[in-house]
Each structure stands twice: as structure tokens, then as C-alpha cells.
N, C-alpha and C positions, 0 to 999 in steps of 0.2 A: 504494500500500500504506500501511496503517496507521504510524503514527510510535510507535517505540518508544523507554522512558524509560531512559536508560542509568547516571542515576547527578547526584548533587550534587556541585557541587565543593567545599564546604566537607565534603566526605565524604570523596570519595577526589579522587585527582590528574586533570588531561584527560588524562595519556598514560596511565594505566590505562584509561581509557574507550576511545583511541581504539585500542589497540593491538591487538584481538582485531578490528576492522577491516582493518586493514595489515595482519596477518599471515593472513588470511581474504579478502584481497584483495578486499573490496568495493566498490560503487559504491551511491553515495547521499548525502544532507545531514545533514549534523549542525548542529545546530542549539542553543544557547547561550542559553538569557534568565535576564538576572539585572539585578545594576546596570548591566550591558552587557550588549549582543546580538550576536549575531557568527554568522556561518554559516563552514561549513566543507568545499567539497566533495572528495568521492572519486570517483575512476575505475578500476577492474580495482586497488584498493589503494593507488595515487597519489594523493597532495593535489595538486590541481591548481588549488583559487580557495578563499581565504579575505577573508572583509569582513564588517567593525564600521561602526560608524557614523561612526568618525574615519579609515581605515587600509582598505587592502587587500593582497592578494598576501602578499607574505614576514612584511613588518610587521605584516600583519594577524594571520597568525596566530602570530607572536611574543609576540604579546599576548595572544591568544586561550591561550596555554600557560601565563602568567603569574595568570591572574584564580584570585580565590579563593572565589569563589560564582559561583552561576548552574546553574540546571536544564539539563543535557544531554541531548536526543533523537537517536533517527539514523532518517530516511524512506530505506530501501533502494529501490536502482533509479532514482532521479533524475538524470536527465543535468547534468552541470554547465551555468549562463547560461552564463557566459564560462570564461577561462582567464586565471588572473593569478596563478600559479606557474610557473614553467618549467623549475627544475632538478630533478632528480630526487629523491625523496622522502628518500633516503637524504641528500642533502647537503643537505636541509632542515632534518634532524634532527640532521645535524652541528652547523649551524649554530647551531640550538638548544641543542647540548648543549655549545659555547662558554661560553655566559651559565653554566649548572648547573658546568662545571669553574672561572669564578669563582668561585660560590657556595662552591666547596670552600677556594679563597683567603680569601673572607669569614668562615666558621664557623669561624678558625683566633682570631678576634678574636671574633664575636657567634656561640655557637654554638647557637643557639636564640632562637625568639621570642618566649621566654619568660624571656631575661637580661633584668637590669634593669640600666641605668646610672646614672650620676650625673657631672655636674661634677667634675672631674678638683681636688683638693686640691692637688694641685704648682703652684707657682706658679714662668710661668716670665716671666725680663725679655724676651725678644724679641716683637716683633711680628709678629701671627698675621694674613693675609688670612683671612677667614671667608665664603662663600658664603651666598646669601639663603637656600638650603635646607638649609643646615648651621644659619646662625642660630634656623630653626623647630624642627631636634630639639634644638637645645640649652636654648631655651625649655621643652620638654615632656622631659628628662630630667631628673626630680626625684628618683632614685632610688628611686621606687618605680611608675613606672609599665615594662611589660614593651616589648618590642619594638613584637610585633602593637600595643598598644594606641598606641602612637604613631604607626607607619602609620595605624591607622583613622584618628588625630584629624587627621593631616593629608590625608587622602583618599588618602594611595599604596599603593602595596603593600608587602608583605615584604622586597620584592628592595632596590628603589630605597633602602630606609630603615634595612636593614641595612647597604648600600655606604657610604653618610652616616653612620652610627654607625663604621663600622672605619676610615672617613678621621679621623673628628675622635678615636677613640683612638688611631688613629698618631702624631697632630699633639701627644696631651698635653691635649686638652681633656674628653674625657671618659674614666670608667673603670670598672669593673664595681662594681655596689653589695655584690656580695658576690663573694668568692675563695672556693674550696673544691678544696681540695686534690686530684690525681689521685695513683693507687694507681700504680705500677710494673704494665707489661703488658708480657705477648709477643704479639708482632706478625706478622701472617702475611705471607708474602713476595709478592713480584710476577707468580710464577709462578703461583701460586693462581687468581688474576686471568685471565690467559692464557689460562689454562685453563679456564677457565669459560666466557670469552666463544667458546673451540674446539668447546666440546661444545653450547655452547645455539646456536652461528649453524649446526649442523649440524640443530639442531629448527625455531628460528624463523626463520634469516636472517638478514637484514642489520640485522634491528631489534634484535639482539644485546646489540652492546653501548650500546645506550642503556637497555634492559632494564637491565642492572647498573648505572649513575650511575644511573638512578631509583632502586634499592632501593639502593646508596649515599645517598644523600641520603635517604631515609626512617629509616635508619640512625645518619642523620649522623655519617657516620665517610670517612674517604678510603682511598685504595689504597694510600697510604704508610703510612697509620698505622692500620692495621683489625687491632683488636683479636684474638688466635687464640682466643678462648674464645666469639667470635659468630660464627667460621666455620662451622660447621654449621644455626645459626638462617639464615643467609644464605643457604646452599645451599637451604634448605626454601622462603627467599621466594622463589629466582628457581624453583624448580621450581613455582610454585604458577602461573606465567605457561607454563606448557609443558599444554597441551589436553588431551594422549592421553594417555590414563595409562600405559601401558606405555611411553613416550617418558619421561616425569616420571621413572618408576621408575630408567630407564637412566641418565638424568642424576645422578640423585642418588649413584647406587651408585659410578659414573666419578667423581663430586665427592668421593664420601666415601672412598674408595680412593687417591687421589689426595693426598688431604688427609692421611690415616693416614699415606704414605710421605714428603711435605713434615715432616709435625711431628716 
């Protein structure tokens, strides 16, 4: 069967792309070209083989979730070459969603790829061990270049380069080029949460609650501190991942009921 085009990663995310897959339980390849090329196959809804040109199995598609370009296809019906996953889909996703709950550690220091930093003006007398990849952002933080643009210049990505900016702001080396003020917020409670992931694993399944850390991090906000005045915009993203509409309907009306009696 023909290969259909599912989407740019500099567009939207790969677990937007792949998720209407897994929760549709398909088999077939997907397929990745960009500055990297990567395959990624499906069986009855399992990831079951991932391979780059460096990496396969777990690592492979670790990576494969991480890249921020590259054209996305999926050829249905394709039997997987081999088998170089072996845990269940759902603990691959766990796995994956480790890295995204540091990410929530990190945004508490760099919360966007779009802060700029700078050389830390405090001067301190102790002596600092400094890392070869710590010495390159600290070269290319001049306070006016952004996150992303420092990833690009050193070839990494987002992740790696925002972990290297919040270690050397811990440390005292570097600091935000600009502060701005946050307003006083109320905050929605944990329950909220719970809840959510109750009523969406009764529509999607087990891919639930990674559904919610991905529109977390779209959001970028976390579950301790999410704002009450974007809990109804939030409710609308995750229903926008629910297929049927009369399902979508139900969910919202449960979230929004739910929410009215929480606030």
C-alpha cells in the first residue's frame, strides 16, 4: 500500500503523529527523513523495532522521540524485519516519559527555548570543575542568543542543552538575561489530574496518561503548579486527542463538572 504523509516534526510532536497509530492498533513502518533517518515499526499497535543509523531497539527510538525535524510517513500492513523491542509498549512509553518528567525539573530553571542567558555577574572565590560541554554553552551564552539557537550552533538538541544551561545556573555560572516578574495564581489540585487520566484511559487506554505530560509540556506548566485559569483550555487539548465525538463530548462534560465542584 501506498505511504502516507503524516506530518513535520518541526510542526507538531512524533507522539502526536504516532498516537492515532497505538490507539488504532496498527501495523506498518513509519518512516523519518530528515537530518536523521530512522524507521519505526508497528505490530497489532506495539512498537516492536526501531533503527537510525547510529542506535536501534529502545535507544533507537529514544531518539527517534527526541528529533526536531524530519518528514514523517506510515506504509500500513508491513510486517516488521526483525524484533529489537521487547517490552511492552506501555513500558516503552514509561520509559520515555522519565526523560519529559525531567524536562519538568528543567523548565523550573530554563523555561522555554526561547530564554536567553548570560554569564552569571556574581563572582564567586571557589573553584568550579566545568565540563567540555558546559565550556561550549558558556562560550555561546552572550545574552542574547535564545536556547534553541544555541542547541542549533552546537549540533544538539533542546533537551541535552537545556540540562547544560540549568546545571551551570545551579552552579552560579550563568543567569537569565532578563527576570520578569510572575503575577500570584491559583493553582489546580492533584485531583484534577487523576481525574483526567480516569476518564481519558476509559476512551484511549493505557496511552492515557502520557497523552497528559505531552499537553503538559506543550503547556509548559506541571501538575504541581498548573495554573486554575488554563484548566478548561486543557481539558479542550486533551479532548481534541479523543476520535469519536460523542466520547470527546462525554469527557469534557465529566472534566468540566468535575472541575466546577474542585474550584
Amino acid at each position: 500500500m501506498p505511504q502516507t504523509f503524516l506530518g513535520e516534526l518541526s510542526q507538531t510532536k512524533f507522539f502526536d503523529l504516532i498516537k492515532p497509530l497505538l490507539v488504532g492498533r496498527k501495523t506498518g513502518i513509519l518512516t523519518i527523513k530528515g537530518n536523521e533517518n530512522g524507521e519505526i515499526f508497528l505490530e497489532m499497535g506495539n512498537i516492536v523495532h526501531a533503527k537510525t543509523a547510529r542506535s536501534f531497539g529502545e535507544e533507537a527510538f529514544s531518539n527517534i522521540m527526541s528529533w526536531q525535524t524530519g518528514k514523517t510517513t506510515f506504509e500500513p500492513d508491513v510486517p516488521p524485519r526483525e524484533k529489537t523491542i521487547f517490552i511492552p509498549t506501555e513500558n516503552l512509553l514509561l520509559n520515555w516519559s522519565y526523560k519529559k518528567q525531567e524536562w519538568e525539573k528543567i523548565r523550573k530553571w530554563v523555561p522555554s527555548p526561547n530564554a536567553i542567558f548570560r554569564i552569571s555577574l556574581q563572582n564567586g572565590s571557589e573553584d568550579k570543575n566545568i565540563k567540555g560541554d558546559q565550556w561550549n554553552v558558556l562560550a555561546l551564552a552572550n545574552g542574547t542568543r535564545t536556547v534553541l539557537e544555541i542547541a542549533r550552533m552546537l549540533g544538539s538538541d533542546e533537551f541535552k542543552t537545556s540540562k547544560v544551561i540549568c546545571q551551570l545556573v545551579q552552579a552560579g555560572l550563568l543567569e537569565k538575561g532578563e527576570e520578569r516578574g510572575a503575577p500570584s495564581k491559583k493553582y489546580i489540585g492533584g485531583d484534577f489530574f487523576q481525574m483526567a487520566e480516569n476518564e481519558l484511559k476509559k476512551i484511549m487506554g493505557p496511552v492515557a496518561p502520557f497523552i497528559i505530560d505531552d499537553q503538559l509540556i506543550e503547556f509548559g506548566e506541571t501538575k504541581n503548579s498548573f495554573p486554575q485559569d488554563r484548566a478548561l483550555s486543557f481539558v479542550e487539548a486533551l479532548s481534541e486527542d479523543i476520535p469519536n465525538d460523542k466520547k470527546k463530548k462525554e469527557f469534557k462534560r465529566a472534566m468540566i463538572e468535575f472541575f466546577s465542584l474542585e474550584k
